[in-house]
C-alpha positions in Angstrom: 2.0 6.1 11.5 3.5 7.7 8.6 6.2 5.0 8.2 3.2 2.4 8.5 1.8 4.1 5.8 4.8 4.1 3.7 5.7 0.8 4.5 2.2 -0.3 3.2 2.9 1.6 0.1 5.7 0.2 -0.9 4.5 -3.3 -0.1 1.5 -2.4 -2.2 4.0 -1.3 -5.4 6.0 -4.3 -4.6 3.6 -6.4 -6.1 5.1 -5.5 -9.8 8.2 -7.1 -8.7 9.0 -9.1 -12.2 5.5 -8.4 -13.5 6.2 -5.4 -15.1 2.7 -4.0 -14.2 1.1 -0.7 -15.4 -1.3 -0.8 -12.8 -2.5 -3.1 -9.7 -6.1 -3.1 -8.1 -7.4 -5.4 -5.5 -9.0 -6.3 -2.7 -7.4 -7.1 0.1 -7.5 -7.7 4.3 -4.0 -6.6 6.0 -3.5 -8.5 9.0 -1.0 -6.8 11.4 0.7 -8.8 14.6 2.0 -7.2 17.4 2.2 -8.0 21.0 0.6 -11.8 21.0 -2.5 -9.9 19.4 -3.6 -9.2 16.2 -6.5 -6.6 13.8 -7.7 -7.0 10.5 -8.0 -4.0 8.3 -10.0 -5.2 5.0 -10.7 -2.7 1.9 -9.3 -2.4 -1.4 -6.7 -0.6 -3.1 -5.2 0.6 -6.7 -1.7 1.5 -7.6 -0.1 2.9 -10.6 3.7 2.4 -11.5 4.2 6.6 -10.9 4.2 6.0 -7.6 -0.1 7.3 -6.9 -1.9 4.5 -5.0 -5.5 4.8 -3.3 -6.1 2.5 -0.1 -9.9 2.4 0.7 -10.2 0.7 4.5 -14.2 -0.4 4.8 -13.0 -2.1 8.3 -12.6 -1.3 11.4 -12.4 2.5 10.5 -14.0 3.9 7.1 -11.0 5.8 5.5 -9.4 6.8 2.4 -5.3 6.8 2.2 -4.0 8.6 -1.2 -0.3 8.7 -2.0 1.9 10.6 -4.6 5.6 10.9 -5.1 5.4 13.8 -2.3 2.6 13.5 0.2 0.4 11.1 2.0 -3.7 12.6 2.6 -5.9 10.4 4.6 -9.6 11.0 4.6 -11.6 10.0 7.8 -15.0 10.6 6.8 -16.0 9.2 10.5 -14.1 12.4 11.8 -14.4 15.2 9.0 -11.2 15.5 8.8 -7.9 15.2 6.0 -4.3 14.5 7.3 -1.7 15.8 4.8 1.8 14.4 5.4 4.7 15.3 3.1 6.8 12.3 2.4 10.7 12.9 3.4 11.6 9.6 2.3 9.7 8.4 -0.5 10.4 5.0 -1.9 11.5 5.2 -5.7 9.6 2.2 -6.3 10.7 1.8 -9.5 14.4 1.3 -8.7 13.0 -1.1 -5.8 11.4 -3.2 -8.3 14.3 -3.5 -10.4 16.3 -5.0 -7.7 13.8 -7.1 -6.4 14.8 -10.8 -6.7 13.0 -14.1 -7.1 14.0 -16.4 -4.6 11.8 -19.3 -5.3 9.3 -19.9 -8.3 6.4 -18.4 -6.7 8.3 -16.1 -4.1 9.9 -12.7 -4.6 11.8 -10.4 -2.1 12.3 -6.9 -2.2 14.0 -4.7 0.1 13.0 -0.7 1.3 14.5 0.9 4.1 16.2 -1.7 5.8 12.4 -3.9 5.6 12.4 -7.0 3.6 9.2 -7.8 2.0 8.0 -11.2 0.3 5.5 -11.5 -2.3 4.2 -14.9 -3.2 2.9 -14.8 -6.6 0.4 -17.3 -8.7 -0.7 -17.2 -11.9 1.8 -14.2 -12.3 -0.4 -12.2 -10.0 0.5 -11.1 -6.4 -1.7 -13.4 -3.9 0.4 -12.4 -0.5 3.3 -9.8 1.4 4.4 -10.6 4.5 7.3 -8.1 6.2 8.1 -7.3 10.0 8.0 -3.4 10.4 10.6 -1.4 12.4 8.6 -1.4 15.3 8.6 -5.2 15.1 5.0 -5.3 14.5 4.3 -8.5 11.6 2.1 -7.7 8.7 0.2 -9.6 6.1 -1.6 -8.5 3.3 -3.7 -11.0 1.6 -4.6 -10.1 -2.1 -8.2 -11.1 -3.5 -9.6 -10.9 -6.8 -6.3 -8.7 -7.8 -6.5 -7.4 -11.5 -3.2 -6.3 -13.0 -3.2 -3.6 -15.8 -6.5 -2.5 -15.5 -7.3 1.4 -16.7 -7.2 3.2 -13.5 -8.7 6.7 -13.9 -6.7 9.9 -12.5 -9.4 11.0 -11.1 -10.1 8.0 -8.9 -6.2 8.4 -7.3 -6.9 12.6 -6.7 -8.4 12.9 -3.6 -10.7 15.5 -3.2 -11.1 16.7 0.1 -15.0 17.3 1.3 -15.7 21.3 2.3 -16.0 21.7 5.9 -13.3 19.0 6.9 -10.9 19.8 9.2 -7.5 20.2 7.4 -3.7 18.6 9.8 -0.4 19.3 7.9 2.0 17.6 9.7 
């Protein structure tokens, strides 16, 4: 899960690859593939170029994934409960940026962890990634409505953690 989450992330930051974006916001419906079947996660996310990003899944489960340069919290309001992971490997997304390369007028590639990851761009903006995780599994994420730049508020990337939910450190 946690390099699911990470892979996501960087996918996510990715889309600044030659855009030189300040911030990212949009919604979006992540399709992953695995095993001749397939599920549809849809929601909407923002991400900063310091490495914070807020996921917000509406479908299937209701949740809330916040990410920093050290740790990972995911808020299932379904199940009361926060997840807090520490992040061994973050991604220094800036550096992956950097080296990402256009490979074709609309298409860029960047590489994390061994994962390649291609972003088709129009109108300057992000539209799609596609990647194939390390357990094989094929993702999508398709972009709608994605606003680059935007004034994200800190407070909308600090999660704050309901009283009463259960607390997991892993």
């Amino acid at each position: 899960m946690r390099k699911f989450i990470v892979a996501s992330l960087v996918a996510v930051c990715s889309f600044g690859a030659g855009l030189n974006f300040k911030s990212l916001q949009s919604d979006f419906t992540q399709t992953v593939f695995s095993e001749g079947k397939s599920i549809n996660y849809k929601g909407r996310f923002y991400a900063k170029n310091d490495n914070t990003a807020l996921w917000i899944y509406e479908s299937p489960t209701p949740k809330r994934i916040y990410f920093n340069k050290e740790r990972v919290i995911v808020i299932e309001d379904e199940l009361e409960q926060a997840i807090i992971s520490k992040l061994d490997d973050t991604p220094n997304l800036t550096q992956i940026l950097a080296h990402a390369e256009q490979i074709q007028p609309t298409l860029y590639k960047a590489i994390y962890d061994g994962v390649e990851y291609f972003i088709t761009i129009k109108n300057t903006l992000p539209t799609t990634i596609d990647y194939k995780d390390k357990l094989s599994n094929k993702i999508k994420i398709t972009l709608s409505n994605p606003v680059k730049d935007a004034l994200i508020p800190q407070e909308t990337l600090t999660p704050v953690i309901p009283q009463g939910y259960d607390i997991v450190n892993q």
